[in-house]
N, C-alpha and C positions, 0 to 999 in steps of 0.2 A: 359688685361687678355688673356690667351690662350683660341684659336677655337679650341677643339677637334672635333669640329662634319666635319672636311675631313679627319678625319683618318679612316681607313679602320676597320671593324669591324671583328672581331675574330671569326672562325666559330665555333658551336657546337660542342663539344665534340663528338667523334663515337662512346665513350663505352656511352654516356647518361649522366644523373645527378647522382652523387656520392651518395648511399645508406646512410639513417638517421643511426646514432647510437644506434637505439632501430629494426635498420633491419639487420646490420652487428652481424656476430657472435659475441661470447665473447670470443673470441682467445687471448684477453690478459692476462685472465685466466688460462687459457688452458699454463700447461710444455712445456718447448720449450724441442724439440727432435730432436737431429740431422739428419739428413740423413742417411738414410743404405748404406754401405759402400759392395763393391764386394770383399770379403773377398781373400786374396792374399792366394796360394801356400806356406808353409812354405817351406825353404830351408836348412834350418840349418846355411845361412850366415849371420853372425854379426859384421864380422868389414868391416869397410867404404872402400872402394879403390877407390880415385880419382884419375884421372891426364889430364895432356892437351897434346890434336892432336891434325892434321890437319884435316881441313874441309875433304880433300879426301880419310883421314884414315878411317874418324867417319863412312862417306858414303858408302865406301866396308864395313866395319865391319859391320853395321848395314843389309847392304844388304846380307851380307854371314850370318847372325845369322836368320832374317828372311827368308830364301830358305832354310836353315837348320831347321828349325821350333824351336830353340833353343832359351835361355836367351842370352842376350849379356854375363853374366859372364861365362855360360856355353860353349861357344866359347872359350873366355881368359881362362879359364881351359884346354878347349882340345887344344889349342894351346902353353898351360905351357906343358903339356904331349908329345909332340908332336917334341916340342923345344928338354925337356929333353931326351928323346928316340932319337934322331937324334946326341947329342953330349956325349951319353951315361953318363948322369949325375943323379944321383942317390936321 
């Protein structure tokens, strides 16, 4: 038969002994509710725009939107505007 008694013995828990089930709330009652959520800015944007850059693209872009205090799409706007007005396209 196995010697367990040189094994090392397991220290106390830190939080204590787990509370009886007549000292735990009754939360399993109790509606699950989600989380409050930080309710966004509406924009009026709803269709998706993805695409893929490079790492050093993402990194200026992101950096000129934030010292802009701007959304990233509100950059790609003023740089559609910006493009258009330079090659006078309507």
């Amino acid at each position: 038969m196995a010697d367990f008694s040189k094994i090392k013995q397991t220290k106390k828990s830190r939080f204590g002994e787990a509370p009886s089930p007549e000292d735990s709330d009754n939360n399993l009652a109790a509606p699950e509710t989600a989380p409050a959520r930080k309710p966004r800015n509406k924009t009026g944007r709803t269709v998706p725009f993805a695409t893929k850059v490079t790492a050093e693209f993402d990194e200026e872009f992101r950096r000129i939107a934030f010292m802009g205090k701007m959304k990233k799409v509100e950059l790609l706007e003023k740089a559609l505007e910006a493009y258009k007005a330079a090659y006078d396209i309507d």
